[in-house]
N, C-alpha and C positions, 0 to 999 in steps of 0.2 A: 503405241508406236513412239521411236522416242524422238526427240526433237533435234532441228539440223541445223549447222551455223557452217557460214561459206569465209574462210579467212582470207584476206588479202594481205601477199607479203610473208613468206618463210624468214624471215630476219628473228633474233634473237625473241623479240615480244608476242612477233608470233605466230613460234613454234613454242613459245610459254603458253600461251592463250589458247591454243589446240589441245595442247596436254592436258591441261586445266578442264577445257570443256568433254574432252573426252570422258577424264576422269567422274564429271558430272552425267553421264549417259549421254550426253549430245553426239552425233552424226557429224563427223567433223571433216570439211577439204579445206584444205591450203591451193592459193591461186600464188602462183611464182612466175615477176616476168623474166627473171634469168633463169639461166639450166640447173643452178644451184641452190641450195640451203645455205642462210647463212647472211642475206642483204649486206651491207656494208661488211660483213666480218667473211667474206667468201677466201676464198684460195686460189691461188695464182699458180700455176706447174708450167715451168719452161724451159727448156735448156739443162735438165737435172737440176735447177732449185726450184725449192719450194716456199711461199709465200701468204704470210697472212696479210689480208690484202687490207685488212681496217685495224680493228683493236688488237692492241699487243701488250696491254699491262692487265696481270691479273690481281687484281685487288679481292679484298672483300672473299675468303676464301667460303664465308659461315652461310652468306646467300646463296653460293651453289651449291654446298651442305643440303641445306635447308630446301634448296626446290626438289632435290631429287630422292629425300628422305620422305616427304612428302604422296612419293610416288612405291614405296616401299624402295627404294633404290641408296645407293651411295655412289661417290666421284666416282671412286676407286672401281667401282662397275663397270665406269669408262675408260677412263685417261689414269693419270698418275699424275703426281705433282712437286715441281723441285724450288725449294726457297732458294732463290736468287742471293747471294750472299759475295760481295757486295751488292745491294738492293740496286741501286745506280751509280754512275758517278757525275758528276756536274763539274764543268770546267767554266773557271772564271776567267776575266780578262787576264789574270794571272796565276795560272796555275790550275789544280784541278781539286774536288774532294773527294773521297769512294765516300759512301752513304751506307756502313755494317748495317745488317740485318740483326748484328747483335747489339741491343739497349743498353749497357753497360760501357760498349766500346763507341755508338753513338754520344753517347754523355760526355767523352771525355773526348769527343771529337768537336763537339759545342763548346765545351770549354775550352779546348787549345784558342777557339777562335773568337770568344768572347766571354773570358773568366766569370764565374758567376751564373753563366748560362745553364749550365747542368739543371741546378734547381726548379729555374725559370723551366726548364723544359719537364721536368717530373710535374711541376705545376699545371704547366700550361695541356699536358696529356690526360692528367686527372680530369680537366672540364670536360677536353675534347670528349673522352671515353664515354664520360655520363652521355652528351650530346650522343656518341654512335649510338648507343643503348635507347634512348630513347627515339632516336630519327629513325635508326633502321630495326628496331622491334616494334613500334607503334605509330607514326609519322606518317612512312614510305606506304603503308599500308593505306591510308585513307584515302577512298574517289575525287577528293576533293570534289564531292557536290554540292556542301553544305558547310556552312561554319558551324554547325552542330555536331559536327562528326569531333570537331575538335574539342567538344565539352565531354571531354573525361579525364580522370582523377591524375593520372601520370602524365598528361599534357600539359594540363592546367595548373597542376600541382611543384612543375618544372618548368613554366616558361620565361622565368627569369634564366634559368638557367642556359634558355636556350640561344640568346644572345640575337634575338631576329633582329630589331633595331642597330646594332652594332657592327660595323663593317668588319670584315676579316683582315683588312689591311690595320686599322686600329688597333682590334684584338691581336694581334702578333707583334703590332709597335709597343705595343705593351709592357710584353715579356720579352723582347729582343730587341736591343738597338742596333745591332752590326747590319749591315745591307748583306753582306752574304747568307745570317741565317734568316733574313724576314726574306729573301729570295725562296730560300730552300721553303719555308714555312708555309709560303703563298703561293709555288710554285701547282699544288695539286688542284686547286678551284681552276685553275685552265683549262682543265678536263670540264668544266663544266660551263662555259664557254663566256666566263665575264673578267672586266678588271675585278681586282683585289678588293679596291675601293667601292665598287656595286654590289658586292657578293655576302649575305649575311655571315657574322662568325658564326652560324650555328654550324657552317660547313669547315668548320675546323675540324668535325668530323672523319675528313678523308686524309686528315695528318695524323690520327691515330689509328685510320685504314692501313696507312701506308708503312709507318713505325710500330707499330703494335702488330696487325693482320699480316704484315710482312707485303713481299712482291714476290710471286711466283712464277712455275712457264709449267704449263700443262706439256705433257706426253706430246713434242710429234705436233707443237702452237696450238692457237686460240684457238683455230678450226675442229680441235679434236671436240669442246664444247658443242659445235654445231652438230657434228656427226653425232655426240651422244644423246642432244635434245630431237633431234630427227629419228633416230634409231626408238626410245622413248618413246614417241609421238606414234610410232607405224607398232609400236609393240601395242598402245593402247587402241588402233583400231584409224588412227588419221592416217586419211589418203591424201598424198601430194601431186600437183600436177604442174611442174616445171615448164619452162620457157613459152610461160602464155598470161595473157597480159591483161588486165582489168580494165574493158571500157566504158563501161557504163553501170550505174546502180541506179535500176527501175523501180520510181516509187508510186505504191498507188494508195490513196485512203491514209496517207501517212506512215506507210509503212513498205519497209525497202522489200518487195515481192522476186524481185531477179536480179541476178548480175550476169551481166553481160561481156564476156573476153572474147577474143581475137580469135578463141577457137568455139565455142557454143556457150549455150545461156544455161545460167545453172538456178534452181528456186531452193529457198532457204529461209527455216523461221527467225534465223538473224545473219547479220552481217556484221563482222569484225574488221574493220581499214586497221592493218599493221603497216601500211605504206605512207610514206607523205601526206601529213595531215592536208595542210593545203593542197596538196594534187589530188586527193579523193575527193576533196570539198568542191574545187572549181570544174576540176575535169570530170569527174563521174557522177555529178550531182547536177539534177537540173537546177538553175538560181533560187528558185522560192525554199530547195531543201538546204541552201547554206545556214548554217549557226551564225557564223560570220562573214564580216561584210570583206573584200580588198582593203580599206581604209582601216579597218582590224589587224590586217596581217603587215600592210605597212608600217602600223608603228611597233611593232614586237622588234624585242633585242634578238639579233640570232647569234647562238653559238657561232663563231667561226668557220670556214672553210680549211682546207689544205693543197698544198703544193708535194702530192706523194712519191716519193721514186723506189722503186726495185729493183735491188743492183746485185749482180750474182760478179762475184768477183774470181780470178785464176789462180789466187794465192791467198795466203793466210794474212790476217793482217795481226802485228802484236800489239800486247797494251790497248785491246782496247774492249769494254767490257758489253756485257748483255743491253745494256742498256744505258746510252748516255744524252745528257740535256748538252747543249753547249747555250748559258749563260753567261758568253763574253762577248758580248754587245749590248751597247744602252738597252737594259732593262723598258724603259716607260717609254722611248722611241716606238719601239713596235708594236706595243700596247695598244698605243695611238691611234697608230695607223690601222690597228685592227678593229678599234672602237670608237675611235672619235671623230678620227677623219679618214675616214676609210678608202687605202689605195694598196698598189705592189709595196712590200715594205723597200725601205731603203736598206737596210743593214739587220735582217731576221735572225734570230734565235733560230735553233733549230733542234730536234729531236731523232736520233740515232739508234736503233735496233740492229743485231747484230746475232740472230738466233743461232747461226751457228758453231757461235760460244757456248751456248749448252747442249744445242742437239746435232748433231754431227748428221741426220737425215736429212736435214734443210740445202745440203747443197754437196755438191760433188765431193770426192774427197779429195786436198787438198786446196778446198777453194773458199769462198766466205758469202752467208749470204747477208747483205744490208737491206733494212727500210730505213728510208728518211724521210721524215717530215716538218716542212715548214705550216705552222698557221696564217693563215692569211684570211682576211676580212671576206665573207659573204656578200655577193649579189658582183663582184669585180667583173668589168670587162676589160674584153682582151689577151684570153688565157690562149696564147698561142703559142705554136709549139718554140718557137724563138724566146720568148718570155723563159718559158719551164726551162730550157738549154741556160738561160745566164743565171738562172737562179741555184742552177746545177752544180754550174762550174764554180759560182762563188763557195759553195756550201765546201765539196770536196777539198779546193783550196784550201780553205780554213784548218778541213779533218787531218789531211796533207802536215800541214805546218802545225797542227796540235801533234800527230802520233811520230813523226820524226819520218815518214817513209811515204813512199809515192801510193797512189790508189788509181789514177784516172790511166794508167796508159794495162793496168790487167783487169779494167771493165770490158766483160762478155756476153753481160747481157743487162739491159737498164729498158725498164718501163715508166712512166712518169702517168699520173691520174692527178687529176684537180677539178677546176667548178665547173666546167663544163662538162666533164666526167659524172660527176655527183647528180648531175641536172639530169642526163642521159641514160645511165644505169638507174637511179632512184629516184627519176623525177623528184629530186632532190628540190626544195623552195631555198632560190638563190643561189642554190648550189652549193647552203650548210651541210657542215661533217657532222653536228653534234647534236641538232636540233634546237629549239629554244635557251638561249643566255639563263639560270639560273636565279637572275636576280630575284629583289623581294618578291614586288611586283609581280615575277614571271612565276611565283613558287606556290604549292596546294590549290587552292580553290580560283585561283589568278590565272592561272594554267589552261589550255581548250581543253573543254570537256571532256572525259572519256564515255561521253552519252551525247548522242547528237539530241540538240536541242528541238530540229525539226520532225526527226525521220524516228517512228516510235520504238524501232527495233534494229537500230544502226548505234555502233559503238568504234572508238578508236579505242587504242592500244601504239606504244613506243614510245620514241623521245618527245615529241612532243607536246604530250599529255602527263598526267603522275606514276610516274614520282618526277622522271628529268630525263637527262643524256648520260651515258654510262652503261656497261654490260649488265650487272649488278640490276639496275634500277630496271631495266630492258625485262628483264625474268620477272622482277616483281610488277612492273605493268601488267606485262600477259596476267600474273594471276588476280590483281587487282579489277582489272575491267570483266576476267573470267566471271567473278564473282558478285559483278552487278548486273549481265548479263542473266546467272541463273537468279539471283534475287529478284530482279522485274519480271523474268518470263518463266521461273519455275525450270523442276527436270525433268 
């Protein structure tokens, strides 16, 4: 008879980590406490638009390749895929740049704005590439359970190469003097939720995700990902059971015997936490089965939080593209305030999606649909609906006086989500977007375990744990912890 593993959490890691175990003979449920697939990445339908309610940049096109080839599958089984061209565009305190998707005309867009730069950047892509080559073919892959995982020959053979000592803010000061392109350069580790200055250059990496791998929009947004690793998952035999809620994981003899939800108790020869590491740890664990203490999880760097809005507009708006950063406010003010002294920012950056620049389904016709997001620092109190309203109106203003034409008086429909949001849909810790900050420190074998320490047949899987925060990493989780899972207990 074959053996059975109870997952908690349909989010991206896992419904990798179902796939995975299925594919292994394992007897696989998914426990979900929303009605959807999909945790942070679900779908928002209101009013005739439609919304991807988390992730919105597709990177890394070779890892979705890669997971679904795997499974005898290809994208194209699912979705369809269209390179964004211009990739983004980023508005400075004065003026703006598009960001070509084409390398040729990128070069000579570094060189308008720092002659010489060309090179520098053919240079500074060459490291990067080896770096992706090696992080995400052999790196992203290890349990981080051991420092002997990393004694092998392409690791050890390249770790000069890989620049872990070396800050990313350094490595780009490097090869770029201008503040505009070490803006642009450094702009992508925010996705992984540290300053520039904490963050290894090995993650230069996701600047030749981003210029090389290109930036994409799946068929119909990021949700159509969900729908195909779901669809996948029920093909190989996982059953999903939606809007029910994980409360307890019963241990006996050192080993997780039941899990316990809101609707019956389920028995299983393992258990997989895809949810909040710490909230599986405090809330569904009795004390003696924590890994880790409170005074553990206080000192961890967290990724960032956000301040998100969904705004279905009545009209079209011009000039303005798929995807924009607005980088016209003090750079390292915000920074700050996200990392060092952690408050509401004074004067945020902000991030601007605009899908119905490419896909004309996302919202009525003749009308537009936006996400905005502001980062703001984890654990904040005081997210009140007052707060989210001024931070609102600054943002718009701003967009307002960048595109030359009004926005706020044909808002028809606006939703705003932030850290009390986070907390309450995904028992979110502190009410992080992204999971654990990226730093050295946080990175491989530094990371919570993807093996509980205590509990002999309890496993996480997500941001949390290896590889990091990221969709990308999210997929390679699921198969990573898949994989220690049948290595300890066999199929």
């Amino acid at each position: 008879m074959s053996k059975s593993v109870i997952i908690i959490g349909a989010g991206f890691a896992g419904m990798s980590a179902a796939a995975f175990m299925a594919r292994a003979g394992w007897q696989v449920q998914v426990v979900e406490k929303n009605p959807t697939a999909g945790g942070r990445a679900r779908q928002l339908i209101a009013d005739g638009f439609t919304f991807d309610m988390g992730p919105s940049w597709y990177w890394m096109p070779d890892v979705f390749e890669r997971f679904f080839e795997q499974f005898g599958k290809k994208v194209s089984d699912y979705y369809s895929l269209t390179r964004l061209d211009p990739s983004y565009r980023v508005y400075w305190e004065e003026g703006y740049s598009d960001i070509p998707a084409d390398y040729p005309a990128l070069r000579q867009l570094f060189e308008s704005i720092e002659p010489g730069s060309a090179l520098k950047l053919d240079q500074y892509l060459q490291e990067a590439g080896e770096k992706y080559r090696i992080g995400m073919q052999s790196l992203v892959y290890k349990p981080g359970q051991s420092l002997t995982e990393f004694v092998d020959r392409q690791v050890l053979g390249n770790v000069f190469k890989l620049d872990l000592l070396t800050s990313i803010k350094k490595h780009v000061a490097r090869h770029f003097k201008n503040p505009k392109l070490q803006q642009l350069m450094e702009f992508p580790v925010l996705f992984l939720g540290a300053l520039p200055q904490d963050t290894p250059a090995l993650y230069s990496l996701m600047n030749y995700a981003d210029i090389k791998g290109g930036t994409w929009y799946p068929e119909k947004g990021m949700y159509s990902i969900v729908r195909a690793m779901q669809s996948l998952a029920e093909e190989l035999g996982v059953v999903f059971h939606f809007g029910e809620e994980a409360r307890e994981i019963v241990v006996e003899q050192g080993k997780a015997k039941k899990l316990v939800t809101d609707r019956t108790t389920y028995t299983a020869d393992a258990v997989i936490s895809g949810g909040d590491y710490h909230f599986t740890e405090t809330n569904l664990l009795a004390a003696e089965y924590r890994s880790y203490t409170e005074s553990y999880w206080d000192k961890k760097v967290l990724a960032p939080s956000c301040l998100l809005y969904y705004i279905g507009l009545n009209k079209k708006v011009d000039q303005l593209l798929h995807h924009s950063l607005f980088f016209d406010v003090p750079f390292q003010q915000h920074a700050d305030e996200i990392y060092v002294d952690p408050k509401w920012p004074t004067e945020p950056m902000f991030y601007l999606s605009a899908t119905s620049k490419t896909d004309k389904t996302c919202a009525p016709e003749g009308g537009e649909n936006l996400f905005l997001l502001i980062p703001v620092a984890a654990g904040l109190q005081g997210d009140t609906e007052a707060l989210r309203n001024r931070y609102f109106e600054q943002a718009i203003s701003r967009l307002e006086q960048r595109l030359g034409q009004s926005i706020m008086p044909h808002i028809v429909y606006k939703r705003s989500f932030s850290v009390s949001d986070f907390q309450k849909d995904y028992h979110s810790f502190k009410g992080n977007a992204y999971g654990l900050a990226n730093t050295l420190l946080q990175t491989a074998i530094f990371k919570p375990s993807c093996h509980s320490k205590k509990v002999k047949n309890l496993f996480y899987t997500g941001q949390f744990t290896v590889p990091g925060p990221g969709v990308p990493p999210s997929l390679i989780s699921g198969e990573v912890v898949s994989g220690e899972v049948v290595k300890l207990m066999g199929r």
